[in-house]
DRENLUM-249748 format. One record per residue (C-alpha): x, y, z; residue in one letter. Coordinates in steps of 0.5 Angstrom, whole numbers, plus 500, padded with zeros to 3 digits. Layout:
N
XYZA/...
This chain:
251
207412646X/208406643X/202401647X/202393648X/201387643X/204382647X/206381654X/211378658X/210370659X/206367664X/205361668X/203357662X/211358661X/214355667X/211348664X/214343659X/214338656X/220335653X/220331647X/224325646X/229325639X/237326639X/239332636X/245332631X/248339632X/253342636X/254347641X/260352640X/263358643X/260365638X/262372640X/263369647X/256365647X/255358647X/250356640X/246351638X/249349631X/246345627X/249345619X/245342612X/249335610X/251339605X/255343610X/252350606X/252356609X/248359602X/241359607X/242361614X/237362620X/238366626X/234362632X/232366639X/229362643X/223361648X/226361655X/227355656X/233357651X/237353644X/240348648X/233345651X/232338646X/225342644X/228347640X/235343638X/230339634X/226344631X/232347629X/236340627X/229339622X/230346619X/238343618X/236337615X/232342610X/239345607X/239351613X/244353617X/241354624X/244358629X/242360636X/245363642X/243362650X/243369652X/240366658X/248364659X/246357662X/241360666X/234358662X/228356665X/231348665X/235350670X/231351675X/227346677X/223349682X/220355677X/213352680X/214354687X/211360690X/217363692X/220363684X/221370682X/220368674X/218375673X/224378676X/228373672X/225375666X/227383667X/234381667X/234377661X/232382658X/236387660X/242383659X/240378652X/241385647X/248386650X/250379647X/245379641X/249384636X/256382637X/254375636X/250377630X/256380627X/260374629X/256370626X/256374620X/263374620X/265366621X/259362619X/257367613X/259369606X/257374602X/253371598X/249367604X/242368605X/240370612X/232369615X/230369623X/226366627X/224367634X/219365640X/216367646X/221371649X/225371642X/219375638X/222382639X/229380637X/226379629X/223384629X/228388630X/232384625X/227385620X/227393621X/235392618X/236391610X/240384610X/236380612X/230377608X/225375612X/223373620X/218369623X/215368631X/211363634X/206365640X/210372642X/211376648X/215383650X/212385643X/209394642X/206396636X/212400634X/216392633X/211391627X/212398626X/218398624X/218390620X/221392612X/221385611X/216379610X/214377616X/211370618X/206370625X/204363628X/199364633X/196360638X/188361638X/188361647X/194366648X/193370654X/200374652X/198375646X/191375644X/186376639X/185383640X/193384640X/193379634X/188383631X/191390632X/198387629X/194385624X/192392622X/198395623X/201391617X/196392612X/196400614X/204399612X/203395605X/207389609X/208382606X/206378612X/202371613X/199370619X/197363622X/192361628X/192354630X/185353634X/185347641X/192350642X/195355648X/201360647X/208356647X/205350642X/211350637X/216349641X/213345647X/206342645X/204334648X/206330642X/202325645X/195331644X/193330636X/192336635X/197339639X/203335635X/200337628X/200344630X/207344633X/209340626X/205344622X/208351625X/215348624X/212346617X/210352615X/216357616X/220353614X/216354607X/216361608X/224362608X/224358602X/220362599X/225367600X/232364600X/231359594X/
């Protein structure tokens, strides 16, 4: 039996704060998902990230803004709501006693793989080329989506932020260069869960970077208060971070 690293997302996950930016990208309709797409100015499809979200989805300005800045950084960034309009933005009452967020939660994840791979194909198929460069990334809710991904041959490498729904076999099975941006206060995830992922990998000789940001809970990269010093740096230093990551691979 493959144990436990990270856990479902708790309460810490039904509050937010939302930041303030325009985004630049557009929704579309891939594989019968609407997508959050953001294009480099060069309109290149060479680098190509695969965005999986938290559960406030790819439509939520938070994650468009991460996404767009991966964009202005020569990326095509691609997500999908597998939440099919039904993120946690959409229910405004996801505090209140009677809100079944774990109830939700098992019906995302049991309907999010259904949309996943015909999406990735499509993708593949209609925003990529042959010579394109695909790498991933993933929060939260999305972490186990790229190590999935990373178990395939095709793709370069991945990246998650404050994981949840992750087992041993998910770090397991990485073959690829795996970046982990964690949060020093992390019940879903924590230091002997982090511990353990990290033996895991140096048991398998894998290529992987691991970064703990203190003073900050899980769900810091996406939905940090930018008016908390150390919050805003380690939400920018993150996105930073992967960023540098992926170039490493893709340039």
């Amino acid at each position: 039996m493959s144990h436990v690293l990270a856990g479902a997302p708790g309460d810490c996950c039904l509050r937010t704060v939302q930041h303030v930016g325009e985004k630049r990208g557009t929704i579309e309709t891939v594989a019968g998902v609407e997508t959050y797409v953001s294009r480099p100015k060069d309109g290149s499809n060479k680098k190509i990230v695969l965005f999986f979200a938290d559960v406030y989805g790819p439509i939520y300005i938070n994650s468009q803004l991460i996404m767009d800045y991966w964009a202005d950084n020569g990326y095509l960034v691609v997500g999908l709501d597998y939440f099919e309009d039904d993120s946690m933005t959409k229910h405004p009452d996801r505090e209140a006693p009677g809100f079944d967020f774990q109830g939700w939660l098992k019906r995302k994840q049991a309907r999010a793989p259904e949309l996943i791979g015909p999406w990735v194909e499509a993708i593949r198929k209609d925003y990529g080329s042959p010579d394109s460069k695909y790498v991933c990334v993933g929060y939260c809710f999305g972490a186990p989506y790229v190590c999935e991904f990373l178990a395939k041959d095709w793709l370069l490498a991945g990246a998650f932020g404050h994981p949840a729904f992750l087992n041993e076999d998910h770090i397991r099975n990485v073959k690829k260069p795996l970046l982990l941006s964690c949060a020093e206060i992390d019940h879903t995830f924590p230091l002997d869960a982090r511990r353990k992922a990290e033996d895991i990998l140096v048991e398998n000789k894998a290529r992987y970077f691991i970064q703990v940001f203190g003073s900050v809970q899980h769900g810091f990269a996406l939905r940090a208060d930018p008016s908390i010093p150390v919050q805003k740096w380690a939400r920018e230093e993150s996105a930073r971070s992967i960023l540098n990551w992926f170039n490493h691979f893709c340039d």
